[in-house]
N, C-alpha and C positions, 0 to 999 in steps of 0.2 A: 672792756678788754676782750670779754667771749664776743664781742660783735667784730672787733678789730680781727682775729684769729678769724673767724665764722668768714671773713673778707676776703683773708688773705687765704685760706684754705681753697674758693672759690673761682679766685683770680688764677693763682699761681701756676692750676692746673691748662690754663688758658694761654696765659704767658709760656709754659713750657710747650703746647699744642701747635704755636705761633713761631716757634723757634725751628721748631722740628720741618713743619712747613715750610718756612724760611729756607733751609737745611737743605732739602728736595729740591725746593725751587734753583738752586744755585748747583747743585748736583747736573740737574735737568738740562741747563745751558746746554745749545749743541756747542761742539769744538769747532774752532776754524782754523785750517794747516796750509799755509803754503810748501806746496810742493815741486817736485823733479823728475823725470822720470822717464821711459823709455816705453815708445809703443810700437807695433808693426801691423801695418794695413795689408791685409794678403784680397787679390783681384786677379785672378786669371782670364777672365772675358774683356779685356781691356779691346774696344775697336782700332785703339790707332796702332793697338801691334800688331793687327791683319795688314794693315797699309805697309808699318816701316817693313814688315817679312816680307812683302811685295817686293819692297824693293832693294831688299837683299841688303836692310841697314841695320844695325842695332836696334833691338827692344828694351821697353821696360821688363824690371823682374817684375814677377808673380810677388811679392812681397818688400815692401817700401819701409824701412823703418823711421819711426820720427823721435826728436827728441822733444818731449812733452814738460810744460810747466803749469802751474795752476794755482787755484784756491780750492781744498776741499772743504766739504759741512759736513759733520757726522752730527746728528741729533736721537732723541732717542726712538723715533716711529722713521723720519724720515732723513734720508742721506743726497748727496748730491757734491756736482764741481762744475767750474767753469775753468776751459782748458785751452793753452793753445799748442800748436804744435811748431817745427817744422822737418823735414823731409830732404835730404841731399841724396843723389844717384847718379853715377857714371857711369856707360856702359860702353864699349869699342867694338868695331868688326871691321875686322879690314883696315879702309883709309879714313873711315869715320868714327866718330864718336857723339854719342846721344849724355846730353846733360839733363837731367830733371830740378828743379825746386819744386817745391808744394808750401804751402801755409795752408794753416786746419787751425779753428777756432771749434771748438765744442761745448756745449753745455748736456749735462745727465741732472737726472730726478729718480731716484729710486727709495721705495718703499723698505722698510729693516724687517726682513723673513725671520731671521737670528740676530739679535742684538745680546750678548754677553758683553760682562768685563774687559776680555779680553779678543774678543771676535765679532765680527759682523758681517754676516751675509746680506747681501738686499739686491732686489732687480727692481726693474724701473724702463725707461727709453731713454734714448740718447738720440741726438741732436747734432750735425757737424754740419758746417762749410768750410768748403772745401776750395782752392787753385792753385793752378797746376802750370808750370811754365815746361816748355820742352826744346830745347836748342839740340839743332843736326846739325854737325857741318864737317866738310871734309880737313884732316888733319895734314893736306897736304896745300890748303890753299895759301896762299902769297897775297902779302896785302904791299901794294907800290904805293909809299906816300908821294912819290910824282905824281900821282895816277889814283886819284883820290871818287873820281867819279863813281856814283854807287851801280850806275849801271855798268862798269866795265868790273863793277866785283861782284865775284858768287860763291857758292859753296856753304851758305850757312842758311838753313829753315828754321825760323820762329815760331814755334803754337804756344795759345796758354785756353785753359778753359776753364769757367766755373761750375762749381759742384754740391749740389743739397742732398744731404742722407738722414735718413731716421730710422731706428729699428730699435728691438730688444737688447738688452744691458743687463750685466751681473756685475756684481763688485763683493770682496771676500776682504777686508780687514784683518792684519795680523796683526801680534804683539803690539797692542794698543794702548798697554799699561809700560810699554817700555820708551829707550828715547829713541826706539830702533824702529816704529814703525811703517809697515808694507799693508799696500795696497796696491790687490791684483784685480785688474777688470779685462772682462770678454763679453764682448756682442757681435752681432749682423746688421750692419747699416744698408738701407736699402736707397739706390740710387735715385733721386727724385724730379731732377729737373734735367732738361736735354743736352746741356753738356755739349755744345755745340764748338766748334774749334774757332780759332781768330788769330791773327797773327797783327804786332806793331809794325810789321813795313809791308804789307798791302791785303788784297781781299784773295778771299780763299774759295776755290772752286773745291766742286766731288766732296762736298763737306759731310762730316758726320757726326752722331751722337754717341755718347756713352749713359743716356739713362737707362736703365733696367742691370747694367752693370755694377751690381752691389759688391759688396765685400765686408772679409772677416776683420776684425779687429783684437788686438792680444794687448795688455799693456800692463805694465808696471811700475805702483809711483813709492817711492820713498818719503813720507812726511815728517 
């Protein structure tokens, strides 16, 4: 009997050791959120709005907002998402008008500086590509279905470009213990590939880049 006790007194404490670990282990799990949310790309050096001021057409704003969705990871050392976005803009002057789309894919990786309960800070890099579609056309042009020929119509400029950015990332966790949680992130993504212009209905002279053309980024998700 005292060897049976002498057993159980040895075990038990192992068993409850084993639990508690157990315990942590499943605490420890990162969360995975899908999310929604709102971001705004601010670029003032844009080169194709030297061109369209040229010629006395509509620009793009200084400030593009997109509407963002995703998967976040919150873990306990490291955090991150995979995002996408996209981007709608109208702008008018005169007889014309400028439309934008964009589509933004993102992925971030950042390290937990603050991990509380109820908060997290962490920074890390971020990751985006980026295109950009840009329709000009004059709002007074006439299209003749008699008259269908593409060379007897005009008035409308096609661009679209691709875009690769990386740069530093912060992201701030709110109310994490509630069903209301916000996550605010801000970085500088740095423009990295040439960003060259092209259009679907023919080739493009006097052409430009927009690398070196970085921009801020603001955004806000709801998980």
């Amino acid at each position: 009997m005292k060897k049976i006790v002498l057993v159980l007194g040895m075990v038990f404490p192992v068993l409850m050791s084993a639990q508690d670990v157990a315990k942590d282990s499943i605490k420890k799990k990162p969360d995975l959120d899908f999310y929604i949310g709102v971001s705004f790309n601010a670029n003032q050096s844009l080169n194709l709005n030297q061109k369209l001021k040229a010629g006395n057409l509509p620009e793009m704003r200084d400030v593009a907002p997109e509407l963002t969705f995703g998967l976040n990871i919150l873990g306990e050392k490291y955090s991150g998402d995979i995002e996408f976005g996209t981007s709608f803009l109208e702008n008018k002057k005169g007889d014309n008008t400028l439309k934008y789309l964009g589509f933004n894919t993102r992925a971030r990786f950042h390290y937990n500086l603050i991990h509380k309960p109820k908060v997290t800070f962490a920074g890390g890099l971020s990751l985006a590509y980026q295109t950009n579609r840009y329709d000009i056309y004059s709002n007074n042009n006439t299209t003749d279905l008699n008259v269908l020929d593409p060379a007897l119509n005009s008035g409308h400029v096609n661009l679209d470009n691709r875009m690769l950015y990386a740069g530093p990332n912060v992201m701030l966790y709110l109310f994490k213990k509630s069903s209301f949680k916000i996550r605010i992130n801000a970085g500088y993504e740095l423009a990295l590939t040439r960003g060259r212009y092209r259009s679907e209905y023919g080739s493009i002279t006097n052409n430009i880049q927009e690398n070196g053309n970085n921009r801020f980024v603001f955004g806000i998700a709801f998980l």
